[in-house]
N, C-alpha and C positions, 0 to 999 in steps of 0.2 A: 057227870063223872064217868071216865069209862072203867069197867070193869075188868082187870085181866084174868082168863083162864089160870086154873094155877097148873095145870101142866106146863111144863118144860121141854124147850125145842129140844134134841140131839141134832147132829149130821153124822152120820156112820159111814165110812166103808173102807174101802180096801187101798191102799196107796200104792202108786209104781207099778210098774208090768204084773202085780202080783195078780194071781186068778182066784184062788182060796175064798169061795164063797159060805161054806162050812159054819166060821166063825162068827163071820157077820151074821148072818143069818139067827145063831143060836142068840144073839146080842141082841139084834130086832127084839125078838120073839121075849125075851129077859126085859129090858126097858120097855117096851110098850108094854105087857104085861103090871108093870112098876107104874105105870103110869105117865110115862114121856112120852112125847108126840114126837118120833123118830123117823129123821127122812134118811133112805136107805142109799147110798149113792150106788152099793154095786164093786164089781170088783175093777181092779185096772183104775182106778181112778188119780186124778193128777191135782196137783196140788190147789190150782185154778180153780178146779170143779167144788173142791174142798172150800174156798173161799166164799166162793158165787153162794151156794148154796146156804152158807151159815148164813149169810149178808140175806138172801131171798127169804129164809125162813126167822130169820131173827133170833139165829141158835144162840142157847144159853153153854151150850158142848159141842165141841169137837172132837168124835173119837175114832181116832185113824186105827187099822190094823195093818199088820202086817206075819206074813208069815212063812216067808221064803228068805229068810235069810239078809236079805239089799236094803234094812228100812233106814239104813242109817245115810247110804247116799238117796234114798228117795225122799228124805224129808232136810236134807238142806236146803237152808233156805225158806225150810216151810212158813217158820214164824213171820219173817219180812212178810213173804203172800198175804198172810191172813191179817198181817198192820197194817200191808199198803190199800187192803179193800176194806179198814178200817172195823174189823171183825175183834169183838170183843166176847171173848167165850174162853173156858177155861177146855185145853187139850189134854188129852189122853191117846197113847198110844200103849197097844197091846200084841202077844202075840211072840213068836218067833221071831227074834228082832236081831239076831245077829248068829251067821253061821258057827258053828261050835260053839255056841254058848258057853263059851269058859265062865267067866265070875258074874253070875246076874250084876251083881252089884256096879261093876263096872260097866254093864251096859247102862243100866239104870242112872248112873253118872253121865254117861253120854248123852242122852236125851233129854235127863234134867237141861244140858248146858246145850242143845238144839233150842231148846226152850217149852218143853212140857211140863206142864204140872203134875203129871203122874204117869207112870210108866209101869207096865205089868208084863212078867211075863206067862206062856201062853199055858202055864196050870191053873191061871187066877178062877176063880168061879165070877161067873157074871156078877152074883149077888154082891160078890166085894166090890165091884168095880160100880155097881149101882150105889150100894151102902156110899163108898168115896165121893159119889158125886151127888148125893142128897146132903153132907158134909162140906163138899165146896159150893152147892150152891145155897146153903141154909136153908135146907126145905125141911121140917121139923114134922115128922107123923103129924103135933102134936096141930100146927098150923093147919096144914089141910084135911086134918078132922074137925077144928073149929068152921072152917070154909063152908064146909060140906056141909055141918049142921046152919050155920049162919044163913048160908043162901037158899 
């Protein structure tokens, strides 16, 4: 029988010519804290890299940032990438996600329909964005403190 770790992959980092290392970083530091095994891609990163990676790690999350304003053309398309490398993880994007930020909510509608499961913008505290994704992936305190005593 094999046994799985109960930590959870992430893939983190920055999409599109963005350089904004700041975020990601404080994000790392918030999930692995939490307890997820978080591979960090780094800034500048391309949609490719984003795929390879969830696929190499066997991510349970994909959580793109973005924070210069362009995430909206840097992530068309992104869902096809991540279907055609047959990556199954639930996405999130965060961040400064559209210049002038007029109505979150409308940006928030755009992404939804990019194909994200959750979209934050860039006030959210980490801990929300961790709490959301213990929530999508059913990971229950209550579970990995039975784990932890059971093993």
């Amino acid at each position: 029988m094999v046994l799985h770790t109960m930590s959870q992959t992430v893939v983190l980092g920055v999409i599109g010519s963005d350089a904004h290392v700041v975020g990601i970083t404080i994000l790392e530091q918030a999930f692995s804290a939490a307890g997820f095994d978080v591979i960090n891609l780094g800034v500048q990163t391309s949609q490719e890299e984003f795929a390879e990676a969830a696929v190499d790690h066997d991510a349970e999350a994909v959580l793109v940032s973005s924070l210069y304003g362009h995430a909206e053309q840097d992530c068309q398309g992104f869902h096809e990438v991540l279907d055609a490398a047959e990556v199954d993880a639930v996405t999130y994007i965060g961040g400064n996600l559209a210049v002038g930020q007029d109505e979150f909510e409308q940006t928030r509608r755009t992404f939804r329909e990019l194909g994200f499961d959750r979209v934050f913008d860039s006030e959210t505290d980490p801990e929300d964005a961790i709490e959301a994704l213990r929530q999508d992936l059913q990971i229950t305190p209550t579970e990995s403190e039975r784990a932890t005593i059971s093993s």
